[in-house]
NUTISE-460844 format. One line per 3 residues: for each residue x negated, y negated, z negated of C-alpha. Coordinates in Angstrom, 1 decimal. Example, Ala and Ser with C-alpha at 12.3 -4.5 7.8 and 13.67 -1.06 7.14 Angstrom:
<pts>
-12.3:4.5:-7.8  -13.7:1.1:-7.1 .
</pts>
This chain:
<pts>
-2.7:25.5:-19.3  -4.3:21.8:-18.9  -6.4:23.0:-16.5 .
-3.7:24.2:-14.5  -1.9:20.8:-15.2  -5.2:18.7:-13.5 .
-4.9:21.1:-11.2  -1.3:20.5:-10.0  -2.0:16.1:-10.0 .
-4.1:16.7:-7.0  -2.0:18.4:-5.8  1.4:16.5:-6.0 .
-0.9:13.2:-5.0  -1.7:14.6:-1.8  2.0:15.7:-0.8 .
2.7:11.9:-1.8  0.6:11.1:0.3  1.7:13.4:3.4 .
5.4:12.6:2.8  4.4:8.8:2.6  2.2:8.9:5.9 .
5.7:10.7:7.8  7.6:7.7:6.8  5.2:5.0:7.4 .
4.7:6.3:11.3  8.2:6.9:11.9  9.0:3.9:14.5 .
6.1:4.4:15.9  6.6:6.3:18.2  9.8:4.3:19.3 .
7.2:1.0:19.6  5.2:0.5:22.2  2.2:-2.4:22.8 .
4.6:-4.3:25.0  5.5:-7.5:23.1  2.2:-7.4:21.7 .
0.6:-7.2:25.3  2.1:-9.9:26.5  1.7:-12.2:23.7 .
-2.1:-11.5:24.5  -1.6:-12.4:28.1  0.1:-15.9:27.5 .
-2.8:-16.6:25.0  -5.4:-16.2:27.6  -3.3:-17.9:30.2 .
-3.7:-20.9:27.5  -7.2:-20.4:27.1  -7.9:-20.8:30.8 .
-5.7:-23.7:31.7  -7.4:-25.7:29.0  -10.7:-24.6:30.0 .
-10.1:-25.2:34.0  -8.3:-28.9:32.6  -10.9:-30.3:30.5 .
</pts>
């Protein structure tokens, strides 16, 4: 019976772990790279203007 009990913490860890990874990527799918895109754009916009002024 304790090996069946050693057995079964496996077990329960990896549906933990299944039912924790659903959650964690539910939005996701609703993001997108957008705001993070263009936050990337004005940065090198910045980088160049300073470069191209000094």
């Amino acid at each position: 019976m304790a090996a069946l009990a050693w057995l079964l913490i496996p077990l329960v860890a990896a549906v933990g772990a299944g039912l924790w990874g659903s959650w964690a990527n539910r939005t996701r799918k609703a993001r997108s790279d957008g705001p993070e895109l263009d936050g990337y754009a004005r940065f090198r916009e910045a980088m160049e203007k300073s470069r191209t002024g000094a």
